[in-house]
N, C-alpha and C positions, 0 to 999 in steps of 0.2 A: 255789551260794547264798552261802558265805563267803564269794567275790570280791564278788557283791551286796551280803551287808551292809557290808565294809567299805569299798567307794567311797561307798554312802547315809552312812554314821560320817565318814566325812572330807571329804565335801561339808558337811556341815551343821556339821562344826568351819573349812570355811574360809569360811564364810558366817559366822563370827564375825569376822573380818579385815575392817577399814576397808575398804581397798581392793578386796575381793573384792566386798563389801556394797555400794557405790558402783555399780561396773559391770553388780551384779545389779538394783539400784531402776531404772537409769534407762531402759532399755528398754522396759519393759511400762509407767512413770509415762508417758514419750512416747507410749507405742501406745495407751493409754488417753485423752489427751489428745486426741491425732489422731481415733480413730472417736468418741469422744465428741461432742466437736467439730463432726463432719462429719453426723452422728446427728441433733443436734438442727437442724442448715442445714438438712436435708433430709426429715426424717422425715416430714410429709405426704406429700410426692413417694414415696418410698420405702416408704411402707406401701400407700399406693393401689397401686404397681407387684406387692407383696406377694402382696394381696389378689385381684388380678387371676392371678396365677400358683395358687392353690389350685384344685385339683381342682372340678370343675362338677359341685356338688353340691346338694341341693333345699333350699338353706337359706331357703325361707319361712318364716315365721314365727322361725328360728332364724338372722335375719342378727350376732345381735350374737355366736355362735360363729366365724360367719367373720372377726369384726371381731379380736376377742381371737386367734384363731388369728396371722392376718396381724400383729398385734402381737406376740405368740411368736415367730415364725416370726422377723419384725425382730428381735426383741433377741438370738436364736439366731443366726444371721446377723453381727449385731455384733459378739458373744461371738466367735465363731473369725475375725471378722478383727482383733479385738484378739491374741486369742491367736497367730495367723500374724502378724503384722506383729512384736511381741513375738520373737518366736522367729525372725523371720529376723534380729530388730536384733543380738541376743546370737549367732546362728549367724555371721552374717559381718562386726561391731563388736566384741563383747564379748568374744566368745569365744578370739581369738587373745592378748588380753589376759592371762585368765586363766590361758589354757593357759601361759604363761610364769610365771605366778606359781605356779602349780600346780606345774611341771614343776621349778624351780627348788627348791620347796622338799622335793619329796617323789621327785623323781625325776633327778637332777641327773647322774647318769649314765648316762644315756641320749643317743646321739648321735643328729642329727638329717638325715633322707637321705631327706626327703621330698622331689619332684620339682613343680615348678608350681601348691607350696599354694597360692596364693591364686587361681589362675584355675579348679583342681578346687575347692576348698573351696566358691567361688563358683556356679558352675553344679550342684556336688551339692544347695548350698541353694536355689536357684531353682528346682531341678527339682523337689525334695521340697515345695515351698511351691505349686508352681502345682499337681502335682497334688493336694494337701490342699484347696487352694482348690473347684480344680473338684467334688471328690467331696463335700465339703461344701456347695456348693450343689443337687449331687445329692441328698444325702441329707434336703437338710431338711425335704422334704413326711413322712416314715419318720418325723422326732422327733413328731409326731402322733398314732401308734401308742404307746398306754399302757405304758410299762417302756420305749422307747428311748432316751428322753431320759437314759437312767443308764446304758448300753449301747454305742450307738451313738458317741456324742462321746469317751467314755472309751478304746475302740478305734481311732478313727482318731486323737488327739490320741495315743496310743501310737504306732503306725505311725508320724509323723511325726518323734515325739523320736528311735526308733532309723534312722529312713531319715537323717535329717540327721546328727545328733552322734555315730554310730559311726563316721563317716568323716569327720567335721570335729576330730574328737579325735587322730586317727590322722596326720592327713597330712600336718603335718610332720616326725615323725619317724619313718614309718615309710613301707621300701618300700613298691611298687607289688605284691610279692610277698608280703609281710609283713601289710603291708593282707587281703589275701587269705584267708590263710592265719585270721589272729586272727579278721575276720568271719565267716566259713566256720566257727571252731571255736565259737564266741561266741554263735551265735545266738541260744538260750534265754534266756542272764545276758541281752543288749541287749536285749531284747523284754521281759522282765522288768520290766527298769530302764524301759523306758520305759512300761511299765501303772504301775508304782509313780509314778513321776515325773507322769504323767498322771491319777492319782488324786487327788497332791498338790494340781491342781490346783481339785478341788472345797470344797477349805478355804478361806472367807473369808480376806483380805489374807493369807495365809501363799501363795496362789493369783500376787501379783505377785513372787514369788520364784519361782517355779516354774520358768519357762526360765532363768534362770542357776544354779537347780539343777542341772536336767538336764544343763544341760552339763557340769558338776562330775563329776555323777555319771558320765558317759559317759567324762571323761576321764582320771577313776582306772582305772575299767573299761579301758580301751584303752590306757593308759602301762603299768600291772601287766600287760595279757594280754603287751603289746610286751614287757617286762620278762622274763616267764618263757619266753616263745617264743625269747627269743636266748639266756637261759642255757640250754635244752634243744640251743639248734644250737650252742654252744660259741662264741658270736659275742661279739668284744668290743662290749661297750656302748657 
C-alpha cells in the first residue's frame, strides 16, 4: 500500500507539469470529440438498433421504459467507447511520452533492455482493448440490474487500466524476465491502482484526466518495483 500511495502522490504532482498536463487533456478531449461526434450522426440509427437488442419483454403499456432503457443503454455504450478509445490514445501515443519525462526525472538510472517496445506495447494494448470492448457490449443488458451500474463498469474499467499500463509501463526497460518477475509479484498494488484509477473516473471533468493518470500511476508503480527488484539481485541499474 506505501508503493500505492506514493505512485497516486507523484502522479498527481506530475500532472502539475505543462507538459505532462498537455499530453493528459488531449486524448480523452479527442475521444470525446470523435463519439460525440459520431453520436449525434447516428443516434436515431443507433438507438432503434439498441432498442431492438433488449430482451423480449411484455412492455405494453410500458413502451416508454424500453425507450429510456435503449437510451441508457446508448449513452453507456458511448461512455466506454469514449473511455476505450481515450485509453488506447495515451496507452500507445501518450504514454511513451510521458514515460520519458517520468523516467528522466524520477528514475534516471535505470537502464533500459526492453526488447520490441513498440510492437509488444502495441498488440498488449489492442489486445486489452478488443477484449474490454467485446465484454462491455456483453455486459450492458447487466447495467439494467439495480446497483450495477456502480459495480460492473468500475470492475472492468479496472481490469483494463492494469491489463494495459502494467506492461506498457514496463517494456522499455525492463526484461522479458523482469517483466515477469515484478507482475507476478505486483498483483494486488496493480489491481489496486487500477480500481483506484477507475474510481477516479466517476468524478466530473477530473474523469478527462483519468487515463493519463493511470498511466502515471502504473508507471511509478513499475519503474520503483524495476528499481527495487535489481537492487535485490545486485544488478547494476
Amino acid at each position: 500500500m506505501i508503493e500505492l500511495f506514493a505512485a497516486l502522490s507523484r502522479s498527481l504532482r506530475d500532472l502539475s507539469r505543462g507538459e505532462v498536463l498537455w499530453h493528459a487533456l488531449w486524448p480523452p478531449l479527442l475521444a470525446l470529440a470523435l463519439w460525440a461526434t459520431l453520436g449525434f450522426a447516428f443516434w436515431s440509427d443507433a438507438h432503434a438498433l439498441m432498442t431492438r437488442l433488449l430482451p423480449q419483454l411484455p412492455w405494453t403499456g410500458w413502451e416508454w421504459v424500453a425507450r429510456w432503457a435503449g437510451v441508457f443503454l446508448l449513452l453507456a455504450a458511448l461512455v466506454a467507447l469514449t473511455y476505450i478509445t481515450a485509453t488506447m490514445l495515451v496507452a500507445i501515443f501518450a504514454l511513451p511520452l510521458l514515460l520519458r519525462l517520468v523516467a528522466q526525472r524520477d528514475y534516471p538510472e535505470l537502464g533500459r533492455h526492453g526488447e520490441n517496445v513498440f510492437w509488444a506495447s502495441l498488440g498488449n494494448t489492442l489486445a486489452a482493448g478488443a477484449i474490454f470492448l467485446v465484454g462491455s457490449l456483453v455486459l450492458l443488458p447487466l447495467l439494467l440490474i439495480p446497483g450495477m451500474l456502480l459495480v460492473l463498469p468500475l470492475l472492468w474499467a479496472a481490469w483494463l487500466n492494469q491489463r494495459t499500463f502494467r506492461f506498457d509501463a514496463l517494456a522499455e526497460h525492463a526484461t522479458a524476465a523482469e517483466l515477469g518477475r515484478i507482475v507476478g509479484g505486483n498483483r494486488r498494488n496493480f489491481w489496486l491502482a487500477g480500481l483506484v484509477t477507475a474510481g477516479a473516473g466517476y468524478l466530473p471533468l477530473v474523469n478527462l484526466l483519468v487515463p493519463a493518470f493511470t498511466a502515471l500511476v502504473f508507471v511509478h508503480l513499475g519503474l520503483a518495483a524495476l528499481r527495487r527488484l535489481r537492487h535485490e539481485q545486485g544488478v547494476q541499474l
